[in-house]
C-alpha positions in Angstrom: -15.3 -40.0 -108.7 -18.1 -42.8 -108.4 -19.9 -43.1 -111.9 -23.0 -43.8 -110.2 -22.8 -40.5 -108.3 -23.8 -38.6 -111.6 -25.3 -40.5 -114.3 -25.1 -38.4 -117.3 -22.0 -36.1 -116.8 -18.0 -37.0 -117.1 -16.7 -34.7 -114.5 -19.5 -32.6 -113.1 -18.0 -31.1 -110.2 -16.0 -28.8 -112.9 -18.7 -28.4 -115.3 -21.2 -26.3 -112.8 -17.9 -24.9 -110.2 -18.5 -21.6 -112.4 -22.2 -21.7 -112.4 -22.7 -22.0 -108.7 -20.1 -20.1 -107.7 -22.0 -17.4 -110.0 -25.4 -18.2 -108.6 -24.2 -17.1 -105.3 -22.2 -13.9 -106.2 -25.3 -11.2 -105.6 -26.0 -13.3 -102.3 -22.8 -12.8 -101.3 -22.9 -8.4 -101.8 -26.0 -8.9 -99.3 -23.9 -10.6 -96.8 -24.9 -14.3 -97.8 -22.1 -16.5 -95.5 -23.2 -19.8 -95.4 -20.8 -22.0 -93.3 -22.0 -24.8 -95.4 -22.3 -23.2 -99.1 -20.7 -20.6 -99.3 -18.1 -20.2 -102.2 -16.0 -17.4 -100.3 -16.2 -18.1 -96.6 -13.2 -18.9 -95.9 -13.9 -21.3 -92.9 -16.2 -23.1 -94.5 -17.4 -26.4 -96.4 -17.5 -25.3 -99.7 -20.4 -27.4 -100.4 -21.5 -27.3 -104.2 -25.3 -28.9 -105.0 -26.2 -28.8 -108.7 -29.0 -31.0 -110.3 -28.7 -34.2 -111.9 -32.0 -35.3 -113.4 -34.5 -35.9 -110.2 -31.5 -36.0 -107.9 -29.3 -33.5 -106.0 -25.9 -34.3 -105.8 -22.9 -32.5 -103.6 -19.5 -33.6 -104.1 -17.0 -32.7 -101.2 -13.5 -33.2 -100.0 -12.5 -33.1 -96.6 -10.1 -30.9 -95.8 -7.4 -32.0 -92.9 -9.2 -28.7 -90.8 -12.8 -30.3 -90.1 -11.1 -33.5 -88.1 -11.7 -34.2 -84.9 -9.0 -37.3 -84.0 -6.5 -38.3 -86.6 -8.3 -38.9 -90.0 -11.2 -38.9 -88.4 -13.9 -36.2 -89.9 -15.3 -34.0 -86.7 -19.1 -35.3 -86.0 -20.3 -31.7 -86.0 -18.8 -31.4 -89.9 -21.2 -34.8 -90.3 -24.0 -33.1 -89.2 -23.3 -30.1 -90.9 -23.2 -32.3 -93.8 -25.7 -33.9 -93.5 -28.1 -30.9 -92.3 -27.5 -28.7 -95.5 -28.0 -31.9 -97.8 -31.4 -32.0 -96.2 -31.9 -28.5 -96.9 -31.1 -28.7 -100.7 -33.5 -31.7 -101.2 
């Protein structure tokens, strides 16, 4: 992982995995499904935001399902990206 992607943390995509994935749970019972966010759909991104001094940061790995041509990511996964990014900030 780029160090300049999180300043002040060693590894913080595990550190605040449990947190979010907590933060969402009473979301989820009221039928909370975000494509984009959502810890337990099991279509989507996955995306995890947590807070890193004045910036938002989202880690994410592709997954071989959101490509469009070989190794090429799908352009509506980019904009998908890019729209809940946009959202979060």
């Amino acid at each position: 992982m780029p160090k300049a992607l999180c300043k002040n943390h060693a590894d913080p995509y595990e550190r605040f995995h449990e947190s979010f994935t907590l933060a969402f749970a009473d979301m989820e019972e009221q039928g909370y499904n975000c494509f984009a966010c959502c810890p337990s759909n099991p279509f989507g991104l996955k995306m995890e935001f947590y807070e890193d001094g004045d910036d938002i940061v989202c880690l994410w790995k592709p997954h071989t399902n959101f490509q469009s041509w070989l190794n090429t990511l799908h352009g509506g996964i980019q904009s998908t990206l890019m729209d809940e990014v946009g959202g979060w900030v």
